[in-house]
N, C-alpha and C positions, 0 to 999 in steps of 0.2 A: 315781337314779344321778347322780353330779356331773357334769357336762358338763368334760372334758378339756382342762388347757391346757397347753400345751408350757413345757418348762423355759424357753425365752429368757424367755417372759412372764411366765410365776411367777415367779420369781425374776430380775426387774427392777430393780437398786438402785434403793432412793428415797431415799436419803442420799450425800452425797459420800465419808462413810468405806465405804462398800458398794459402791463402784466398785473392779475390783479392775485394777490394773498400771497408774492413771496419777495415784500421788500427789503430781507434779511440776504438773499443774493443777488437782486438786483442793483443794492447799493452797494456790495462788495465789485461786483463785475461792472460798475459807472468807473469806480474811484482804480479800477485797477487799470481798466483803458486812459484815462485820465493820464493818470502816473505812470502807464508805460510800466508797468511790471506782471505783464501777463506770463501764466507757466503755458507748458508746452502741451499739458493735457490736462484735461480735465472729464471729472466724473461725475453727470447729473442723475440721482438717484431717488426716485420718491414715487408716489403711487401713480397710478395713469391721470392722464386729463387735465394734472394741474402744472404746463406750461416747461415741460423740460425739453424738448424738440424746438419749440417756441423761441425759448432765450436761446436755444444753442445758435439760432438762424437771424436772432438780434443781436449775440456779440456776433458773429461772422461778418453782419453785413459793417456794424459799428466801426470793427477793424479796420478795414478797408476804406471809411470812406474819408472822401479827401478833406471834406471842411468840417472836420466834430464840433461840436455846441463845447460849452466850458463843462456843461455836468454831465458831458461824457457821453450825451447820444448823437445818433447819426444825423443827418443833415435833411435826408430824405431827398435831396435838390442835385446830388452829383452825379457823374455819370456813371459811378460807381451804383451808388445806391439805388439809381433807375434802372438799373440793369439787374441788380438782384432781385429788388420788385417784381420783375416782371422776369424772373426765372432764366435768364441767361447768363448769368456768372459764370467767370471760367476758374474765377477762384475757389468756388466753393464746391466740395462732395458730398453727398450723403451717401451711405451707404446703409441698407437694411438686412441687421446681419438673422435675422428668422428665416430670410432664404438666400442667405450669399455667407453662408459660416463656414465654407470649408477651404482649406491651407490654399488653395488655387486662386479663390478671393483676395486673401489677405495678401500671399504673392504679390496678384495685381496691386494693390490698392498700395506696396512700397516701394512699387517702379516706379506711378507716376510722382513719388513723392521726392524720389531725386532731382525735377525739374521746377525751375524757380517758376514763382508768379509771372502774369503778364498782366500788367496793369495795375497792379495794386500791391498790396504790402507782403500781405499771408495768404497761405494758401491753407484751407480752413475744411478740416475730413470731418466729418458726422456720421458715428457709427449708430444708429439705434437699435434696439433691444440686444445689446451688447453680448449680455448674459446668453446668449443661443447660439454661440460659438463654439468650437466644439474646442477639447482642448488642446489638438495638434495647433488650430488655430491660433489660441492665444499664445503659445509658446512661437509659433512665427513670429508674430507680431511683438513680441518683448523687448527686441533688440533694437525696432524702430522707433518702441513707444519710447524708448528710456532715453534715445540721442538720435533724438531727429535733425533735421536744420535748422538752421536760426527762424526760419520762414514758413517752418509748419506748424500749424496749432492742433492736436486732436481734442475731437470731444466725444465721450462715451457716456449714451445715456441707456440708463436701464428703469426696471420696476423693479428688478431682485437682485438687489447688490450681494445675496449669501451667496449665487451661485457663480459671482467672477471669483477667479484666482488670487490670492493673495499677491503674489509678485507685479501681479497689472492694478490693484488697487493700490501699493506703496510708489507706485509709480506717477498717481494723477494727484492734482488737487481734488477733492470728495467735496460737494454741496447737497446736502441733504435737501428735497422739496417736501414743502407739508401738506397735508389737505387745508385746501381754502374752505374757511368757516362759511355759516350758513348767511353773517350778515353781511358777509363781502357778494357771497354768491347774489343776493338779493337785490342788492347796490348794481351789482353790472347788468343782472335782467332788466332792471328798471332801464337802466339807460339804453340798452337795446330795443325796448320794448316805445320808447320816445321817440328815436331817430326812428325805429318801421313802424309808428303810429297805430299802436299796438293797445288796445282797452286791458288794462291787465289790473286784478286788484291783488292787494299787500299778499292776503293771508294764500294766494293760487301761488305766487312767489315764491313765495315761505315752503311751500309743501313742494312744489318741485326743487328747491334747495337742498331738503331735510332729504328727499328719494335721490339725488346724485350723488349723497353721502363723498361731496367734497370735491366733488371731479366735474370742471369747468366744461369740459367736451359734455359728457351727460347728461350737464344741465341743461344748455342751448340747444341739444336733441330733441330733451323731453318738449323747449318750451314751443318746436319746431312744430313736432306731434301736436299740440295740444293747438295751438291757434289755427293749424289745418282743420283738425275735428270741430272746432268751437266755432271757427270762421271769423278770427281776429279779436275774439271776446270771451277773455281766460279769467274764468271769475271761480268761485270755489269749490262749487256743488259740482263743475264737469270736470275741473281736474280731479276732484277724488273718485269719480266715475271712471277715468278715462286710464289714469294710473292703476287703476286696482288699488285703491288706498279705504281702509274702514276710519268714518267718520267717527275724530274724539266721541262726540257725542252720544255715541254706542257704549262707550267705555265706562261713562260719565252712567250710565243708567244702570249697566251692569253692578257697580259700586253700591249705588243706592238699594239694588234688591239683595247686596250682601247684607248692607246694613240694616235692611227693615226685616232678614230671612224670605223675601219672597221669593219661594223656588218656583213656581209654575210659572212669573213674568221670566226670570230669569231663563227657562227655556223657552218660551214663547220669543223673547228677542234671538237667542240662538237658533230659532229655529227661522228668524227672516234674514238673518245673516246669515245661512245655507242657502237658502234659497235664491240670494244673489251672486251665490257663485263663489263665495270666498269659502278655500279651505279651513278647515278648522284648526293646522298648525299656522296659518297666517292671525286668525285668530287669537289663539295662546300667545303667538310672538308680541299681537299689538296688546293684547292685556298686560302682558308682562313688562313692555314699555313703559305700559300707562302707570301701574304699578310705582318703577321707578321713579316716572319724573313726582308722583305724590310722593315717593319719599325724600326727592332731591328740595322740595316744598319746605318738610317740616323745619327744616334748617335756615335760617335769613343769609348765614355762609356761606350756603352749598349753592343757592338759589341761581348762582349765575350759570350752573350747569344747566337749569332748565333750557333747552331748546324744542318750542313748540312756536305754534301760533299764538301771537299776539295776542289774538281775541279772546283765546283760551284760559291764558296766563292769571286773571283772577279768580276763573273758576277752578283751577289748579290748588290755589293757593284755599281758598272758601273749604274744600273738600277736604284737603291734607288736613286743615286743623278740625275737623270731627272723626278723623280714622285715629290710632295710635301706631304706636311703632311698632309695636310688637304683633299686630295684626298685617302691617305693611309687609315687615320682615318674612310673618308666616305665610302670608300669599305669595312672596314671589318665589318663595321655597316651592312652593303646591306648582306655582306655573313654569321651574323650571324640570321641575319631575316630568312634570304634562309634557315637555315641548321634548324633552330626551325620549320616553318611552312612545309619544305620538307615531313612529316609524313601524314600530314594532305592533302596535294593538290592530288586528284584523275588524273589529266593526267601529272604524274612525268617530261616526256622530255617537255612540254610544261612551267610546271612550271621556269625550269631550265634556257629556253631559253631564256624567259622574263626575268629572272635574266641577261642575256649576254646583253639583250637590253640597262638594268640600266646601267650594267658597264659600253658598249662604250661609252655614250654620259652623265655621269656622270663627267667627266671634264668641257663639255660645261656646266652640269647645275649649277656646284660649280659658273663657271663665270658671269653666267647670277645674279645667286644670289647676289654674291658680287658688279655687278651692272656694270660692265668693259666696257668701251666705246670701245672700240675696238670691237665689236660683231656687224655684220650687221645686224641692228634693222627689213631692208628693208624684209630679208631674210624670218626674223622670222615671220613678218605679211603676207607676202605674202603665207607663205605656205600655204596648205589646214589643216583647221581645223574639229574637229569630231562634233563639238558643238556651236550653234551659244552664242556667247556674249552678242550682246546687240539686242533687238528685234528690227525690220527691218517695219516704219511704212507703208501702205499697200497704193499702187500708186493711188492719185488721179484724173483723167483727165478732163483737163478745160475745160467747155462747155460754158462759154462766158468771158469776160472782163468787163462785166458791172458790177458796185457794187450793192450790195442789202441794203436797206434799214434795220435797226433792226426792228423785231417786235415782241410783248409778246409773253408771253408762250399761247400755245389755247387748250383748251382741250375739246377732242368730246366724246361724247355718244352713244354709239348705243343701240337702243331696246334689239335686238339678245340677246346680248352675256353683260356680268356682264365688260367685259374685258375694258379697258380706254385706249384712247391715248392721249398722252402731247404732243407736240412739244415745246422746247423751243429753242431757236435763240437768239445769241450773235452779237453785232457787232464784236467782232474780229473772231466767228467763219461762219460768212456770208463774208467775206473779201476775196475778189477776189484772187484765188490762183497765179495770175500771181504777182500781187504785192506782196505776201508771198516771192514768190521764185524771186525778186529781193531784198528782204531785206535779206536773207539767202544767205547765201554761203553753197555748197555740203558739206559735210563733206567728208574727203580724204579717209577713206576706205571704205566709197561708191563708190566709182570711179568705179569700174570695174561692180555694180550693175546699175549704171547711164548710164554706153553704152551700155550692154543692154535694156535696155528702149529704147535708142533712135534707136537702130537697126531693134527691135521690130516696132516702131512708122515709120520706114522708109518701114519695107517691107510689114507690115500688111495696110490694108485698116481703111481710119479714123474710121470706123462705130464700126470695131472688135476691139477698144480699148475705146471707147467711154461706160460707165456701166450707164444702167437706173439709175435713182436716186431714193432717197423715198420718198412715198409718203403714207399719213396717209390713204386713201383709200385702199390700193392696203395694203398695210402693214396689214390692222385688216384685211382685207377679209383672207389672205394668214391666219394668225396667225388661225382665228374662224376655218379655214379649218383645220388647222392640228390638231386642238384641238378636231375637228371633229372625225377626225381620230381614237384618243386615246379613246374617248368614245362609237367608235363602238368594239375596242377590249377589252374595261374594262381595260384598263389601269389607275390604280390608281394615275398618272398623271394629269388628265384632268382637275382635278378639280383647282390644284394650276395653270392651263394653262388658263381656265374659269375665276378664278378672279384679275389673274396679270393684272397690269397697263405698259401700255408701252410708251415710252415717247422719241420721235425722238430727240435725240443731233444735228448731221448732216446729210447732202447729205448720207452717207455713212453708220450712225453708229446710235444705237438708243438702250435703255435701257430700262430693265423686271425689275419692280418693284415687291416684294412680301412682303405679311402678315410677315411672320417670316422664320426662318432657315428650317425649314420641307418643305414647299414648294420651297421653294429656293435649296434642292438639290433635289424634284423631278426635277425640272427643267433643272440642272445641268446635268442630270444623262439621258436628249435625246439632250444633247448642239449638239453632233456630228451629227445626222437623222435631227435635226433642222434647222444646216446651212446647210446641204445638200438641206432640203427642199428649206427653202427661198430663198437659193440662185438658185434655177432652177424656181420655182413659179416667183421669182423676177425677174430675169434674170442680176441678179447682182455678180458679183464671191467676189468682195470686199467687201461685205456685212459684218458687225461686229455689235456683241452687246453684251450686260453685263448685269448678274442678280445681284439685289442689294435687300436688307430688309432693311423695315419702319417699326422699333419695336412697334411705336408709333401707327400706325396706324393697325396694326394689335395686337395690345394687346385687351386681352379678359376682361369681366368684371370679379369682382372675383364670382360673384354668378353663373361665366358658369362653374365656375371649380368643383375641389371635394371638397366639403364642410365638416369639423371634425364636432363634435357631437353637440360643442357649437352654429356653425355658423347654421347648420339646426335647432336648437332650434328657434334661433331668428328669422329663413327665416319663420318659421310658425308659431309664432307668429307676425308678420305682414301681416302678409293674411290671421290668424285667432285668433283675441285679446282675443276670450274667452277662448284659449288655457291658458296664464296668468293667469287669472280669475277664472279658475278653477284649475290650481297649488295654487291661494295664498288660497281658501276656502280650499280645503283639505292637506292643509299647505307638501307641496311635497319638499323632495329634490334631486335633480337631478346631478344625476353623470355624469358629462361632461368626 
């Protein structure tokens, strides 16, 4: 039985036309071995996977060998090139600088560089992940990078060219590598998948392409994985199983329950795509793709960014043109909030869901916004809402027709209690409530609060809608009581209850005057035990009133306050002159 080796290594380019996605330095590095104008270092920097270890081991062997082709590659046939092949060069190093980066390395690595080749032209160092050198290191090695021998070439390749030193970067040639596109990637699967006789379709390609996000080693991983599990038959339903990949087709439905508002399908599919194990920020990620490639659609310009499956591509296009833009735009806003705060919300499917909410009726809200008369207004008021709008004033019931006369404000006394009551009376607010409500008209989204009323007033008896009114007697008895109350439990209340002024507005409503802010939220602070009381003491349910402060009348004098050093001077010498009198005889002076 062969002893098994993974696609990366079988299929290894060993020519520079067999590298595939970077013919922008492969034909520079042809025509420079070609032309014999090679520099003495060079810097291969680009993401992983895509082939910088690769070429550094195809020019090395190129160099060297004895019969080159005219376009500059190796022969494969000399005894050079068999020998690199097959890992016995004596001319060539690698060295991996992630565990060989300290000055004792690099030391070594300019001993052997004093001594010439044997056999062949150069002697060809290979440092990779360059960048993990530490920087005593690199400063060793400066003096060798920059004047080496005629006979040594270095080559340093990294993935993070910010973390070499300036001084070792002005020193090399720099080839930038790119990520290989998704139809290059596609092109070399297929052919590997020909040569090991391999059932593979387009769109399985495609999708392990699109998941290497550019990296050739990744690719030939995934397609490793994938024809083990499958058993040589990579078709597209087991690689989106096998990847953890959520099927377009999810996406595609999703869309459609924004568009039609169906929120209950819309969690109903979220809730089979829980169930198969995919997170719900992998989720928001693929939404938010899908998102984009419909808005890369709407444009016939832009269109060549689309990268998806093939099969996909007119249903792509079918969809984009029934969404708009500015619903594209506002979804991907929604799904880039979801994917940032996802980390942070503690019940993850909850979070999620409320996102599906936005999306369905996200169409409706763009319309509402823009203000579209086409929108049943009737709909929108009538639903039930969580919050009332505007406060709802409290039903007053007529107890006669007669008008009342205006009369002053009166203010009574009582021995008892420090406490005051005002009445003050308006003519418009003594004004016969029948005449009120033929000069008004209901307001229209009272309506449904106003039959009420009147259903009420039909099946209840006069008496049970009928509320005592107030009255300045009844009102300080109730008040002295409760204040009662608070002074048998030591409640440090009682005292701002003891000297408020209270002062009846109407029938209905009537106002606590206080000293200043202090008293005003102890007061504040039994509003709730308060109206409970009075409204059972009173026998009133509509009962209202309001604390309010008289700064003016509760401001102190300044001698009640804390007096500095200067103002108790003065305060005693005015109630005692001879204090003066005997500062100016023994001539004092006084440090305020």
């Amino acid at each position: 039985m062969d002893r098994f080796i993974v696609s990366a290594r079988k299929y290894r380019p060993q020519l520079f036309d067999s590298v595939v996605g970077q013919e922008h330095i492969t034909t520079t590095l042809k025509n420079a071995i070609r032309n014999q104008q090679l520099a003495h270092a060079f810097l291969f920097c680009g993401p992983r996977g895509v082939g910088k270890t690769t070429c550094a081991r195809i020019m090395a062997k190129t160099i060297n060998c004895e019969k080159p082709t005219k376009e500059g590659e190796a022969c494969e046939q000399c005894s050079s090139c068999v020998s690199f092949r097959e890992g016995g060069s004596i001319n060539y190093f690698e060295l991996d600088a992630a565990s060989n980066n300290s000055v004792e390395d690099i030391r070594t690595l300019t001993e052997q560089v004093r001594f010439a080749p044997q056999g062949g032209r150069y002697k060809v160092y290979v440092i990779d992940e360059v960048h993990m050198l530490s920087t005593a290191a690199f400063n060793a090695f400066l003096k060798t990078l920059e004047e080496p021998p005629p006979y040594a070439i270095f080559i340093l390749a990294t993935t993070e060219k910010h973390k070499i030193l300036p001084t070792i970067l002005s020193r090399c040639q720099i080839f930038d590598f790119k990520r290989i596109t998704t139809a290059d990637t596609v092109a070399h699967l297929e052919s590997i998948c020909k040569k090991e006789k391999i059932k593979a379709e387009n769109s399985a390609l495609q999708i392990i392409a699109q998941k290497s996000e550019g990296c050739m080693r990744d690719a030939l991983s995934l397609l490793d994985k994938i024809v083990s599990f499958t058993n040589g038959l990579v078709d597209y339903t087991q690689t989106l199983e096998h990847l953890n990949i959520l099927d377009e087709d999810y996406f595609f439905r999703f869309m459609h329950c924004m568009q039609t508002q169906d929120l209950a399908q819309a969690l109903l599919l979220y809730d089979q795509i829980n169930k198969k194990g995919f997170d719900g920020d992998l989720f928001i990620n693929g939404m938010a793709e899908f998102t984009r490639n419909l808005l890369v659609c709407q444009d016939n310009k832009a269109i060549v960014l689309l990268d998806v499956v093939a099969s996909f591509k007119d249903k792509y296009k079918e969809t984009a043109a029934t969404i708009s833009t500015a619903t594209l735009v506002s979804l991907l806003n929604i799904l880039i909030d979801a994917e940032l705060n996802y980390k942070a919300a503690r019940n993850k499917r909850l979070y999620v869901e409320l996102m599906l909410i936005k999306i369905c009726y996200l169409e409706q809200a763009i319309r509402i916004t823009a203000g579209e008369s086409s929108l049943s207004k009737k709909k929108i008021t009538e639903s039930p809402i969580g919050f009332k709008i505007s406060p709802i004033r409290p039903y007053t019931p007529v107890s006669s027709t007669k008008s009342v006369a205006p009369a002053p404000a009166i203010q009574v006394e009582t021995a008892p209690s420090s406490a005051k009551l005002v009445i003050e009376t308006t003519a418009e607010q003594t004004a016969p409530v029948t005449n009120e409500k033929k000069e008004q008209t209901p307001s229209p989204k009272l309506s449904a609060l106003s039959k009420i009323r009147e259903q009420f007033k039909q099946t209840a008896g006069p008496e049970s809608v009928v509320e005592k009114q107030l009255e300045e007697s009844t009102l300080l008895e109730a008040w002295q009581l409760y204040t009662q109350q608070l002074k048998d439990v030591k409640n440090p209340a009682a005292q701002p209850f003891d000297s408020a002024n209270l002062r009846i507005i109407d029938t209905m409503t009537f106002e606590v005057e206080t000293a200043n802010n202090i008293e005003q939220r102890f007061i504040e602070q039994e509003r709730n035990k308060l109206y409970a009381f009075l409204q059972d003491r009173l026998s009133n349910k509509n009962l209202q009133f309001s604390v309010v402060t008289d700064e003016q009348k509760g401001a102190l004098p300044a001698t009640e306050g804390i007096l500095n050093s200067k103002e108790r001077y003065q305060e005693m010498v005015k109630r005692y002159p001879l204090i003066q009198e005997l500062k100016e005889r023994l001539k004092l002076d006084l440090d305020y």
